[in-house]
C-alpha positions as CSV (number, residue, x, y, z in Angstrom):
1,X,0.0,0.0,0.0
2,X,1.2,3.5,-0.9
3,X,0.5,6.6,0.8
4,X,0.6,10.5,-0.3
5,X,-0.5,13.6,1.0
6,X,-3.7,15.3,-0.3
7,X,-6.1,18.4,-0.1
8,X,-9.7,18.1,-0.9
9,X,-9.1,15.3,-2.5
10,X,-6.3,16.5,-4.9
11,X,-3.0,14.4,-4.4
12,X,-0.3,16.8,-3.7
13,X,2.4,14.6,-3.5
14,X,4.1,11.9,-4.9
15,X,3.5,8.4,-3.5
16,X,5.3,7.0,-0.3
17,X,6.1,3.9,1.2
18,X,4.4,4.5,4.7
19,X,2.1,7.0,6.1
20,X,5.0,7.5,8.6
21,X,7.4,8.5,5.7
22,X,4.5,10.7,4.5
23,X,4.5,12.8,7.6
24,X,8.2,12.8,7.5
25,X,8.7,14.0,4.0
26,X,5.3,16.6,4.7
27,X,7.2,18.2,8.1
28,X,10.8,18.4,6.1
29,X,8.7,20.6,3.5
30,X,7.3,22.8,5.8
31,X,3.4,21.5,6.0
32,X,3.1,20.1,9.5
33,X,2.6,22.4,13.3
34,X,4.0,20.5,16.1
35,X,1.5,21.0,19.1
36,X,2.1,19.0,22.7
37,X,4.4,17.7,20.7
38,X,2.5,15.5,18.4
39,X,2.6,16.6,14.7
40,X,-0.4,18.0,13.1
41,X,-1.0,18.3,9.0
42,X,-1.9,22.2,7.9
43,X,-5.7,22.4,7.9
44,X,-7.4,20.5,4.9
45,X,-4.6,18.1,4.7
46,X,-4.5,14.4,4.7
47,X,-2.6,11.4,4.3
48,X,-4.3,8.8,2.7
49,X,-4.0,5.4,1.1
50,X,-3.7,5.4,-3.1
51,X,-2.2,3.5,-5.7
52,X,1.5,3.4,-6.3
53,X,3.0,6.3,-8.4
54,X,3.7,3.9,-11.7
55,X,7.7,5.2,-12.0
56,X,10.0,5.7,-9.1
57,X,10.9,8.8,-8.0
58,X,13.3,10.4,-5.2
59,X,13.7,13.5,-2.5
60,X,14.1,15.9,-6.0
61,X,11.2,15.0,-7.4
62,X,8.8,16.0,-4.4
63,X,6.2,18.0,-5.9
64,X,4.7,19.6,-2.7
65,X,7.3,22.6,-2.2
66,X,5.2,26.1,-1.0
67,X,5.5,28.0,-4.5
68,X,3.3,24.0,-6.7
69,X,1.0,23.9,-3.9
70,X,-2.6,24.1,-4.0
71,X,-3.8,27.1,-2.2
């Protein structure tokens, strides 16, 4: 099962292994608040299950920086 962050049902991201390395990869890029020290997706966020991106892709291809995401 792959995981990858979306936003009202848009995929914003490319595909992950885990939702674990989802959160990971979503806090490195700026898109998670830490509170009582439990991390929290931006509002309208989510993490869900989908189908596998169908080419392989690393850290420089991640598609969720500030200036490609959906507002």
């Amino acid at each position: 099962m792959a995981y990858a962050l979306f936003k009202d049902g848009e995929k914003l991201s490319r595909t992950f292994s885990t939702e674990e390395e989802t959160l990971e990869k979503a806090d490195k890029a700026g898109l998670v608040e830490h509170c009582d020290n439990q991390p929290v997706l931006e509002a309208k966020l989510k993490i869900k299950p989908c189908p596998a991106d169908p080419e392989p892709h690393d850290d420089a291809d991640l598609d969720w920086t500030p200036d490609k995401r959906a507002s």
